[in-house]
Wavefront OBJ file of the C-alpha trace (Angstrom):
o trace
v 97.678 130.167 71.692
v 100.496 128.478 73.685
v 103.461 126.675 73.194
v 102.460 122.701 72.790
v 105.740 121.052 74.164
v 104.984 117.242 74.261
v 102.131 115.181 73.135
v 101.303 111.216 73.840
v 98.954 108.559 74.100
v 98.345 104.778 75.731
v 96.772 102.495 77.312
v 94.088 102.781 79.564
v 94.524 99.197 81.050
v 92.040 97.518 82.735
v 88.872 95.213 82.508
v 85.871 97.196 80.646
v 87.706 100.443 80.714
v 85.447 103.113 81.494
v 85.961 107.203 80.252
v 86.517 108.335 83.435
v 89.920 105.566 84.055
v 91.112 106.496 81.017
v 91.188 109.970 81.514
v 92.588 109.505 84.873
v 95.475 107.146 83.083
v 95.600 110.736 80.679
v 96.207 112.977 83.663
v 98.415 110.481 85.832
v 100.701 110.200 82.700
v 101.047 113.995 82.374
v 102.115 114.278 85.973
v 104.800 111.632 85.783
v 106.013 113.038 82.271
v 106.021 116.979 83.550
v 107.869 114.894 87.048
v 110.760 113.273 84.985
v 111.269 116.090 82.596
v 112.018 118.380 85.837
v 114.154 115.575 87.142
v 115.877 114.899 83.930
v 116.952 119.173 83.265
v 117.551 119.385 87.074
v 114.993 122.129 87.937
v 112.718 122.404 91.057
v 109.582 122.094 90.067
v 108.442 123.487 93.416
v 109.443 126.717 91.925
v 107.090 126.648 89.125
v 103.221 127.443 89.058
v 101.117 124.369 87.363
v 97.254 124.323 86.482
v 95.816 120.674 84.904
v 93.018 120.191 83.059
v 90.690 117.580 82.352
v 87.040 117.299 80.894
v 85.831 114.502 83.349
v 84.333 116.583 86.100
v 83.499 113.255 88.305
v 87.406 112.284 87.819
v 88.253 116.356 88.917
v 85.905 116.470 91.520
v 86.802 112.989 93.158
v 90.545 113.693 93.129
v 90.600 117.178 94.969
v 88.550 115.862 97.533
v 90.827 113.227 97.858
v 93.655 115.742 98.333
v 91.922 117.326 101.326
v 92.088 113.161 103.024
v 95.159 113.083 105.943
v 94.439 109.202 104.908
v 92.638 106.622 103.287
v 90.061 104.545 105.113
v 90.366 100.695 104.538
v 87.299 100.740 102.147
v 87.567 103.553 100.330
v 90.372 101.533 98.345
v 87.951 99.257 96.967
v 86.105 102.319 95.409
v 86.340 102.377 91.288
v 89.274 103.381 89.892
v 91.396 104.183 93.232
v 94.313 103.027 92.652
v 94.394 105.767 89.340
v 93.266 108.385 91.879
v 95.135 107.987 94.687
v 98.196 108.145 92.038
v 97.262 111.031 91.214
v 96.751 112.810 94.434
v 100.287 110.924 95.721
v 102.220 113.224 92.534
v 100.344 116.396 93.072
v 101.997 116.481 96.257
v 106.072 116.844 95.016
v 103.751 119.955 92.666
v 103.798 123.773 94.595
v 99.694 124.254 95.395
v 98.867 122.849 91.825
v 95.340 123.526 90.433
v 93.486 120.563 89.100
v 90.595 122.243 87.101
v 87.796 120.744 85.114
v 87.495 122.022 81.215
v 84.284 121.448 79.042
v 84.780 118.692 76.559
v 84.000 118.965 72.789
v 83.919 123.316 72.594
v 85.025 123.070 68.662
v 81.196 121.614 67.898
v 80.397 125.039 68.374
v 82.908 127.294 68.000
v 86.539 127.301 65.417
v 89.042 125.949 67.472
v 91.325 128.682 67.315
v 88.489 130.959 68.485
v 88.693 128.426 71.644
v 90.791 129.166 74.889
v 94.280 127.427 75.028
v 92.322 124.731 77.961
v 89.661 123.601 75.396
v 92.552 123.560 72.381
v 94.643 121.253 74.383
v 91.631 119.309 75.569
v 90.465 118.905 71.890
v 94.136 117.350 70.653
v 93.660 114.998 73.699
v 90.767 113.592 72.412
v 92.330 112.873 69.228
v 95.161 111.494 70.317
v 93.089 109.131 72.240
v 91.012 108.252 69.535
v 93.679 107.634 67.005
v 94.845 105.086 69.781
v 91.563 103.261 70.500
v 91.288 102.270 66.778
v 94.022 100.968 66.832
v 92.430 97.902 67.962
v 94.637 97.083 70.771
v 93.214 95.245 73.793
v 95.371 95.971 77.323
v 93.549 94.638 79.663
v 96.109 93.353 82.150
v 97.048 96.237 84.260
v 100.363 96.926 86.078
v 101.105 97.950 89.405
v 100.229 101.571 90.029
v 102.103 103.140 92.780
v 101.046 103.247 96.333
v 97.825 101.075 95.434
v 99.205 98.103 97.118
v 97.410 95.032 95.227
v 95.242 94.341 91.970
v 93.115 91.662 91.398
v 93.761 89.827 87.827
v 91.575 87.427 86.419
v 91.546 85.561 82.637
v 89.895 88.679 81.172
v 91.759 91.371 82.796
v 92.509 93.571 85.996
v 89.738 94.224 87.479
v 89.137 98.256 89.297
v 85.718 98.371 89.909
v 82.790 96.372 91.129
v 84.759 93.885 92.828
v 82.179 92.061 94.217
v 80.340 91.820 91.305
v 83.039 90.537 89.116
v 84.013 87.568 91.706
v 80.144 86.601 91.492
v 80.300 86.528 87.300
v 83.454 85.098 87.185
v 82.444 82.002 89.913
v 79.249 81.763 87.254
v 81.102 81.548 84.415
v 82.307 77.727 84.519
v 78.209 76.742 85.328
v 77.294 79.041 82.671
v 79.888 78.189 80.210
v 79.013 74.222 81.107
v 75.226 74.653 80.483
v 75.456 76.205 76.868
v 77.903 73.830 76.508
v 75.344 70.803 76.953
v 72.124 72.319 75.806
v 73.630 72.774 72.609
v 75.836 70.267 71.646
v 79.107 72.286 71.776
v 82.738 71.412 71.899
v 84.949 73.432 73.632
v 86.488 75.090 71.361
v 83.340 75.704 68.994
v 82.020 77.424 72.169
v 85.264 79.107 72.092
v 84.954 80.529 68.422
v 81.873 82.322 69.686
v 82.664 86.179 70.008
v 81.601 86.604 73.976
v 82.872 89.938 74.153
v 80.628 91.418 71.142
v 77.818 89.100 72.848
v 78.098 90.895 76.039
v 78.359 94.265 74.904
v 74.959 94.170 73.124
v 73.391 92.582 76.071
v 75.117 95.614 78.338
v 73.706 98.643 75.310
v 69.946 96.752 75.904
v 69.402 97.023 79.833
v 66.341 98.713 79.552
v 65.132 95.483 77.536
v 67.389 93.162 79.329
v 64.626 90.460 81.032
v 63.531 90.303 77.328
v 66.837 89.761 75.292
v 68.375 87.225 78.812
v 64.956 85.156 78.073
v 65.533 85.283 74.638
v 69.267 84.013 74.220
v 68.460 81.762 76.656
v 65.515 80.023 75.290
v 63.183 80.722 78.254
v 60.818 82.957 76.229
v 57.215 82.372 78.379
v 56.172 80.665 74.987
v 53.543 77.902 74.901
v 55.736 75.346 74.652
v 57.445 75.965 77.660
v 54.084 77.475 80.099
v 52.374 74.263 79.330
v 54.956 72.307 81.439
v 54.366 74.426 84.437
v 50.242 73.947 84.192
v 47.506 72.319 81.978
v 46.118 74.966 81.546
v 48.373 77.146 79.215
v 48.621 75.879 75.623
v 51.500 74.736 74.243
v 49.895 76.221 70.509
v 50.901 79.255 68.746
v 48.391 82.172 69.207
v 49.045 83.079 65.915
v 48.827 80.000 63.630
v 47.277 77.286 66.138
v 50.620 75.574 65.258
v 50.453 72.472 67.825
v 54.222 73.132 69.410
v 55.028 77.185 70.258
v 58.919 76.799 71.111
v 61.441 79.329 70.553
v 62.692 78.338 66.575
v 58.568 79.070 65.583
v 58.417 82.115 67.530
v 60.918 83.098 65.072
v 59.449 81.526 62.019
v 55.444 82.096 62.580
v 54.154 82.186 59.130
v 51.262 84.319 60.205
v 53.534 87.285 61.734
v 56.094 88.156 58.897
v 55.498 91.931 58.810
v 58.394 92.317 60.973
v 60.643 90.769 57.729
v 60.902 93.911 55.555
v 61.324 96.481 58.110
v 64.304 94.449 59.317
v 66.158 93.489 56.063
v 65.567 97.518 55.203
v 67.803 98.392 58.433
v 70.290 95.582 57.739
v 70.885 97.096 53.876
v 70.783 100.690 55.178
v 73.386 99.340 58.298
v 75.350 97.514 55.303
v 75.589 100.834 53.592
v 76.828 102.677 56.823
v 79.573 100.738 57.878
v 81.066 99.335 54.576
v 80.074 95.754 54.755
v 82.375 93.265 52.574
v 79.359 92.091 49.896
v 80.404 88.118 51.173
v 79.431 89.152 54.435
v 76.646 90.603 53.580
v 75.210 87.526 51.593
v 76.401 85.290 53.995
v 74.223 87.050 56.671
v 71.542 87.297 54.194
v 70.972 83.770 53.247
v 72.006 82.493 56.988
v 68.674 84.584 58.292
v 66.347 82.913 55.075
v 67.746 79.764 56.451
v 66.336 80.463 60.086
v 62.705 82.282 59.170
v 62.163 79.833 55.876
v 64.003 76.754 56.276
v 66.314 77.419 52.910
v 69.469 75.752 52.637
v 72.145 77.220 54.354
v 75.483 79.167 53.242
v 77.333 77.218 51.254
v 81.297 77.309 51.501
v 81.736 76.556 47.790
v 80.031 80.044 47.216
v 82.353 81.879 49.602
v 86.001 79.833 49.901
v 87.448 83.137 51.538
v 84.742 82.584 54.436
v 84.959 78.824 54.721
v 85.762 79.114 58.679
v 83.297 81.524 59.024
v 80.577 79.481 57.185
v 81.811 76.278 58.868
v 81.812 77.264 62.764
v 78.461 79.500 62.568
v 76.544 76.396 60.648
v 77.895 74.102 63.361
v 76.930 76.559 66.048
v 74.079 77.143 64.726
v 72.883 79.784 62.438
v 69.634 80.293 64.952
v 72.325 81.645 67.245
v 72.539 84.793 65.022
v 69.110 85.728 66.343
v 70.707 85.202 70.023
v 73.712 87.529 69.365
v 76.159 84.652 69.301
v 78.272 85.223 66.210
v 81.787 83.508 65.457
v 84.847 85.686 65.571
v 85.269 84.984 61.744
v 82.323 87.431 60.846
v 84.339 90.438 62.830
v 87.536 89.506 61.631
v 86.873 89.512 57.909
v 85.125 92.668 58.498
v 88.001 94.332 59.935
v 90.444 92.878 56.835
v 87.758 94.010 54.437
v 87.872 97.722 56.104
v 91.406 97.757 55.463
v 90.803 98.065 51.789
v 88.365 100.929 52.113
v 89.852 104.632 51.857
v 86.877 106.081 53.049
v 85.673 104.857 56.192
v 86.177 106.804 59.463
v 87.543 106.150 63.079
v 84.037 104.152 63.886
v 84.175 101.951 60.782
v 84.845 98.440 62.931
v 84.017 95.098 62.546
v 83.542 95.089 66.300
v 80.574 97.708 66.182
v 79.464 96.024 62.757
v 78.507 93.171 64.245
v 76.992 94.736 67.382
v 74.994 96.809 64.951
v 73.807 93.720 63.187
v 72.955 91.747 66.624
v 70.820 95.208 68.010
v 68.946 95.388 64.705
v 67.882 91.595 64.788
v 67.087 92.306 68.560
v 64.707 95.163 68.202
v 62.808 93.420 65.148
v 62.415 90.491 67.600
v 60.979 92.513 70.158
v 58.611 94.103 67.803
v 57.630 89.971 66.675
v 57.134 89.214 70.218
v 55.005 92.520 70.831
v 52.963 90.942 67.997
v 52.826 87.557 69.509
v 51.265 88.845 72.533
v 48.668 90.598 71.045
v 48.068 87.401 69.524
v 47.823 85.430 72.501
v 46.441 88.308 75.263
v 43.872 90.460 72.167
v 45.035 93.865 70.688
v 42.343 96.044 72.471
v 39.770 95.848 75.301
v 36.983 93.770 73.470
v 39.785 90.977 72.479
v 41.828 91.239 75.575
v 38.453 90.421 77.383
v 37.429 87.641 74.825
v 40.945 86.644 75.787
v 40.772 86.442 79.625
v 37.442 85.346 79.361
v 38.328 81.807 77.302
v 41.758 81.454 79.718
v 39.381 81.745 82.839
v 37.460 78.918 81.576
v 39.702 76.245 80.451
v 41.287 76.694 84.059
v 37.277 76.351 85.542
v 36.993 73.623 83.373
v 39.740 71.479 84.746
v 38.623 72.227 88.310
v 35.248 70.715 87.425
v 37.391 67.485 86.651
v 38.142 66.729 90.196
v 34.780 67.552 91.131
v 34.336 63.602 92.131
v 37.978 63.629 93.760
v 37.753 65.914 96.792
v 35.451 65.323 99.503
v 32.170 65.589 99.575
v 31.964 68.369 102.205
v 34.399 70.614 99.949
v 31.853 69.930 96.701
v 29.786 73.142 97.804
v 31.783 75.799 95.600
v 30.622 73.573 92.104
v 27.642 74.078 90.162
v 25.574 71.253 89.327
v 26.786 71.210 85.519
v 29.894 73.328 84.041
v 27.048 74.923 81.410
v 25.031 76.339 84.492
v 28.367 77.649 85.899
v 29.193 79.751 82.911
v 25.525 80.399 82.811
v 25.462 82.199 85.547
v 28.858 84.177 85.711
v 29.628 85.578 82.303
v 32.233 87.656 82.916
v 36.333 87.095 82.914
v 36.435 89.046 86.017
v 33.200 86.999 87.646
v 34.870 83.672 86.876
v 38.165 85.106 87.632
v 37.044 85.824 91.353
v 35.693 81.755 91.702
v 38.984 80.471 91.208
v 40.646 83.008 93.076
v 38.357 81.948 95.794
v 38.160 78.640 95.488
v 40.828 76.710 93.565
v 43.219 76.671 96.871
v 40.167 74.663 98.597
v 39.583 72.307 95.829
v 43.221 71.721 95.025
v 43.609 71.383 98.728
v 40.613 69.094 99.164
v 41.710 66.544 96.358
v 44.852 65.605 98.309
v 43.442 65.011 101.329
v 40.730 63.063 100.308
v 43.604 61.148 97.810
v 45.203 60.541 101.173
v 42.192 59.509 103.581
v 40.834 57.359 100.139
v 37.608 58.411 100.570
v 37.122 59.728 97.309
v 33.796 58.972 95.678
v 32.209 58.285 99.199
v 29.052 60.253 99.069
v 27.766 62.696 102.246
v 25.374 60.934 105.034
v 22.478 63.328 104.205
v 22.345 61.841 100.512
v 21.076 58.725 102.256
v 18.070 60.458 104.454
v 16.454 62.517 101.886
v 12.851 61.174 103.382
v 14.062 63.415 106.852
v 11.523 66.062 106.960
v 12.863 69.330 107.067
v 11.080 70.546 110.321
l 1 2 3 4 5 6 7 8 9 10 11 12 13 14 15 16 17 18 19 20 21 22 23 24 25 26 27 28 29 30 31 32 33 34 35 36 37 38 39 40 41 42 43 44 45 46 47 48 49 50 51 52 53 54 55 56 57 58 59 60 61 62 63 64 65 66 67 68 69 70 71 72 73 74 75 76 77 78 79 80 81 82 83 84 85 86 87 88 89 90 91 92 93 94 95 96 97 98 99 100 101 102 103 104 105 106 107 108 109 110 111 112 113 114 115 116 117 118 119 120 121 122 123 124 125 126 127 128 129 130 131 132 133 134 135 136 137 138 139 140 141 142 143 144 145 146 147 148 149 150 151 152 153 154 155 156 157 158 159 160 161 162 163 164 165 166 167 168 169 170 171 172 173 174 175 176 177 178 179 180 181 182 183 184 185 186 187 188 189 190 191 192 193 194 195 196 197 198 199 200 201 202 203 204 205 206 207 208 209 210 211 212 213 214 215 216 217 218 219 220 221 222 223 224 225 226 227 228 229 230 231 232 233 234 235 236 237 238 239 240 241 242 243 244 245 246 247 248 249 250 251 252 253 254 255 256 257 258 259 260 261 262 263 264 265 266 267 268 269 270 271 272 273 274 275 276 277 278 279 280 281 282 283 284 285 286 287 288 289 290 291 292 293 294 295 296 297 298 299 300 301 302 303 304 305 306 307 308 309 310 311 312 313 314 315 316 317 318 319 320 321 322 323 324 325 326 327 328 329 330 331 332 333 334 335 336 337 338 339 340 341 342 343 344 345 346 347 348 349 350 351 352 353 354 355 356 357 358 359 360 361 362 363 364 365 366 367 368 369 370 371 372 373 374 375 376 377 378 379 380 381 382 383 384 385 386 387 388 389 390 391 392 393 394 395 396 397 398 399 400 401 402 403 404 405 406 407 408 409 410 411 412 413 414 415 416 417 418 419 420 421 422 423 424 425 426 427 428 429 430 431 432 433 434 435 436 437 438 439 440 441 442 443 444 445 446 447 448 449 450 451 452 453 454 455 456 457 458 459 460 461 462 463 464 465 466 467 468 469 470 471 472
């Protein structure tokens, strides 16, 4: 089965380490350790036959056809991870003809590992040696010089390797950004500080298939009526669902007439609570900050909880809305962590990190189910409704047309019936009514400004005045 010799772990270092850095970091260190331990006995290791393994084919594949380069071309350095690659390329070349070979990750799920080939044994103690790093909780994301890469860019959250141009974009962003929330909400620095940004953006990053919805959501530019009424009369600023006069974002939320959403989502929390070994303050804490969102109950109070006072204290001056918008103090992962300390039998994955990411994609995916519910509300649940729907949209924005029906001029009146009644008289339809403002709105719209300009409005058309003409 092989002789193990040496075994180690560390730091992938970087900004959003990805798997294939850090097993590039897990092969570079193997070929500096195998280096120095030649150097240090005083052997050649030219004289010695090496094969290395790894289980990221993309990292395997990329580096040998690196090693067939005579050079690098000026932009292939700002490719991901180079400077890990082309350190690994620059020590395979003190090896004799070494083999870099790719090995399929995760062969004990189906087979004993002894049964396994020495390649997928060694591969398999890799993985846990890296794992009983990660959870370790460390964060290194400042990264040191690597050799031969010549220059790495640091910012405030850490070296960056990949998607340069990207990064430079967020991080010229992130003052505006950080300055809007700032104002809109009434923050102080460091409240906006006690927000945990980095759990915040990894659930937005695990929803990107639903990402327009949860950016318009945290954001509080949800197409709801109270905000489509400012770009036009005529949307409604009412709820679809209750006729409640103001549709903003904190009624979406609390609609009295779409609660079915409630039970399936405090069933998920409890079984998530369950799961991940949640510290029963926490848990009640969360529980009575959501009633204090969808029913208007009193908030947490810190007399109930003193071991959570900061926690209770920054989220109720953030906001305890803000739960529903993934923004949740650093308190609520902290004590989560402390709590999992006490707990012999939670594994590797037991984190307060991926607790409260949990928490944050469970409150996201019973929102999108409200808002699914909302529409149907506002747009009808099948054909007959959606129709009924269009059909009563298509006329409110008829009827407003018909009120500048005295302010364009008099040559542009043509397109309007004599009454609004006869208009919807005669075209019943959504998709008949649809096509005469399609048509015509541009003209009338049009029409009313320049007759505001010329002020001529009200003047009636010369043949009103020689109705006596005969016809022939």
């Amino acid at each position: 089965t092989g002789q193990r010799l040496a075994q180690g772990n560390g730091p992938a270092t970087g900004f959003k380490t990805s798997s294939f850095r850090a097993e590039g970091y897990g092969l570079l260190g193997m070929l500096v350790f195998v280096k120095h331990a030649f150097r240090y006995t005083m052997s050649d290791i030219r004289a010695c036959k090496f094969r290395f393994f790894a289980d990221n084919k993309s990292m395997i594949d990329t580096a040998n056809e690196m090693r067939q380069w005579e050079y690098y071309y000026p932009n292939s350095t700002l490719d991901p991870d180079w400077d890990i690659l082309q350190a690994i390329v620059t020590h395979l070349k003190d090896f004799h003809r070494p083999v870099l070979a790719h090995v399929k990750g995760h062969q004990d799920n189906a087979s004993e590992y002894s049964t396994l080939p020495l390649p997928a044994q060694l591969n398999i103690d890799a993985d846990k040696l890296a794992g009983s790093y990660l959870y370790e909780d460390r964060d290194p994301t400042r990264s040191l010089l690597i050799t031969n890469s010549g220059a790495t860019l640091h910012t405030p959250s850490g070296s960056v390797h990949s998607h340069y141009i990207r990064r430079i974009r967020d991080l010229n962003n992130h003052q505006a950004l950080r300055t809007h929330l700032i104002t809109k909400n009434q923050w102080t620095d460091q409240l906006f500080d006690s927000i945990d940004w980095e759990i915040h953006g990894r659930c937005i990053r695990k929803n990107f298939s639903q990402r327009n919805f949860v950016c318009k959501l945290i954001h509080d530019r949800l197409p709801l009526g109270h905000l489509v009424s400012k770009y036009s009369p005529v949307y409604q600023s009412k709820c679809p669902s209750c006729n409640h006069p103001d549709e903003d974002t904190l009624h979406f939320i609390q609609c009295p007439e779409r609660t079915e959403w409630h039970n399936p989502m405090y069933a998920d929390l409890a079984k998530h609570h369950r799961e991940n070994h949640t510290h029963p303050a926490l848990e009640a804490i969360l529980l009575r900050g959501i009633y204090t969102v969808l029913y208007g109950h009193n908030p947490p109070n810190v007399d109930d909880f003193p071991s959570c006072r900061d926690l209770i204290e920054h989220q109720h001056m953030i906001g305890w809305k803000h739960i529903f918008c993934g923004r949740f103090v650093s308190e609520w992962r902290t004590l989560q962590d402390a709590h999992l300390q006490t707990v012999p039998e939670k594994e590797k994955h037991h984190k307060g990190s991926t607790w409260v990411t949990g928490i944050t994609q469970i409150l996201w995916e019973h929102m999108r189910k409200n808002w699914n519910s909302r529409n149907e509300a506002r747009h009808g649940h099948d054909s007959a409704a959606k129709e009924a729907k269009l059909l009563e949209q298509a006329k409110r924005e008829i009827e407003i047309l018909y009120g500048y029906k005295n302010q364009v001029r008099p040559v542009d009146q043509h397109p309007f019936y004599p009454t609004l009644d006869e208009h919807f008289a005669q075209e019943t339809t959504s998709s008949k009514l649809r096509q005469w403002i399609n048509t015509w709105q541009g003209l009338i719209l049009h029409s009313k400004k320049q007759a505001a300009q010329q002020q001529i409005t009200g003047t009636a058309p010369l043949t009103r005045f020689f109705n006596f003409i005969s016809g022939n």
